[in-house]
C-alpha positions in Angstrom: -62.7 -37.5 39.6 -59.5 -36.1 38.1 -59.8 -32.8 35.9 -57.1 -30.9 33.9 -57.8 -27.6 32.8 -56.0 -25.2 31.1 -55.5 -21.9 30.0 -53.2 -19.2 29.2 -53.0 -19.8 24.8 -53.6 -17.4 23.1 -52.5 -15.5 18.9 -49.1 -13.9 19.4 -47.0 -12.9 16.6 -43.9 -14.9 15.4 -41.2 -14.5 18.3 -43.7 -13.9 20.8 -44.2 -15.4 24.7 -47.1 -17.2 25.7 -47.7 -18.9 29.4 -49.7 -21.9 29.9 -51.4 -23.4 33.0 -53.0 -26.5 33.5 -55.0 -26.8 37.0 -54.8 -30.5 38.2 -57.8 -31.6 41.2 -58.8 -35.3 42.0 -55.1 -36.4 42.3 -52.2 -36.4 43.9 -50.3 -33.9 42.2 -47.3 -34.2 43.9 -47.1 -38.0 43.2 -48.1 -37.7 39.4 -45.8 -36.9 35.9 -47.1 -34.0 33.9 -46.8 -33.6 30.5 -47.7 -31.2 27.9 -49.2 -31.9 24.2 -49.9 -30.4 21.4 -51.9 -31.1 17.9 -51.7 -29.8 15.2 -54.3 -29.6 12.6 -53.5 -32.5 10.2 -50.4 -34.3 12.6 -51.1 -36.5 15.7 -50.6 -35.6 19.1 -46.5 -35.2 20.0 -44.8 -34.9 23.5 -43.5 -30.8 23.8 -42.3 -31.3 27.5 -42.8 -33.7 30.6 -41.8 -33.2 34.4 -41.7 -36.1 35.7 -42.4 -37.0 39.1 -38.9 -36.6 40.4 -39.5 -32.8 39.2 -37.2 -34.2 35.5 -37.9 -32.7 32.8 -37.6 -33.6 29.4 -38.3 -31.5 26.0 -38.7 -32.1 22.4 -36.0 -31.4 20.3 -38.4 -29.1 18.6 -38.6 -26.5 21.7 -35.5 -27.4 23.4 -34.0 -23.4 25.1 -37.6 -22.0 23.7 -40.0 -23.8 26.3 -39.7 -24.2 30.3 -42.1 -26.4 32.4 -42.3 -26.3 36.2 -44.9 -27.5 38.6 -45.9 -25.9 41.4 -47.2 -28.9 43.8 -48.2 -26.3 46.8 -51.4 -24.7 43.9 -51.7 -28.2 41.8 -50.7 -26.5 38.9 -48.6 -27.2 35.8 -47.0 -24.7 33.6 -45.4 -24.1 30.0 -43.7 -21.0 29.1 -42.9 -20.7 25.6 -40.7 -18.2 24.1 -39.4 -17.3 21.2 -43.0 -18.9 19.4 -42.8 -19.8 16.1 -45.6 -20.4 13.3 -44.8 -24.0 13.5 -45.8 -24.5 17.4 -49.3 -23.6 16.5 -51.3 -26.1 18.1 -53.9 -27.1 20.2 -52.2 -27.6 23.5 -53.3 -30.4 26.2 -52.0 -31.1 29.4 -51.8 -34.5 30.9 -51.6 -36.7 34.1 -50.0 -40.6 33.9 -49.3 -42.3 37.3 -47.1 -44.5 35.0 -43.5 -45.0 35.9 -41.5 -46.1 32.9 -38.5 -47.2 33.6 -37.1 -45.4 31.0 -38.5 -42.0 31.5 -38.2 -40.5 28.1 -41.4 -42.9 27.3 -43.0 -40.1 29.0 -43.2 -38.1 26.2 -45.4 -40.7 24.2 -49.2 -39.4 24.8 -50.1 -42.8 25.6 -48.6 -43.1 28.7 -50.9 -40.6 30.2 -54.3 -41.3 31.9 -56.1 -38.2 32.4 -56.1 -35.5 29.3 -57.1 -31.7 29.6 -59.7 -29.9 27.4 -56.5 -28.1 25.6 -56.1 -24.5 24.9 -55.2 -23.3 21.6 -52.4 -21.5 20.6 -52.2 -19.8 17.0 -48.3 -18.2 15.8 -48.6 -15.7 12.9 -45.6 -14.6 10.9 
């Protein structure tokens, strides 16, 4: 059974860092893209970053030079450090698993590509 948990959000001030971790079991990390998600209340789920399975990684415009994800395949573990946080990024963040391999990767930033879905951790920006 594959679970996704994560943790790390937090309330930081405008400007401030917050790192997220997402624990991966019941898979084959190593094999898998990993994406992270966010919600915010009143919009539907968008793609903030994806490291795909060739250890690419792709960003939304949104966070490009503010967010960095890595993987660590030796712990199973997915990360997603944000700097430089803005009001705007407030969200509930999710991570996600697909075993999908789109030909054209940047699909991997569409939420329905993905298979397996986190609980999310939320992350609140004040100004």
């Amino acid at each position: 059974q594959v679970q996704l948990v994560e943790s790390g959000g937090g309330s930081v001030q405008a400007g401030g860092s917050l790192r997220l971790s997402c624990a991966a079991s019941g898979l084959t990390f190593s094999s898998v893209s990993m994406g992270w998600f966010r919600r915010a209340p009143g919009k539907e789920r968008e793609g903030v970053a994806v490291i795909d399975w060739d250890g690419r990684v792709y960003y939304a415009d949104s966070v490009k030079g503010r967010f960095t994800i890595s993987r660590d395949n030796a712990k199973n573990t997915l990360y997603l450090q944000m700097n430089s946080l803005k009001p705007e990024d407030t969200a509930m963040y999710y991570c996600a698993a697909t075993r999908n391999r789109p030909v054209f990767r940047l699909l991997l930033l569409n939420p329905t590509e993905y298979n397996y879905w986190g609980q999310g951790t939320q992350v609140t920006v004040s100004s």
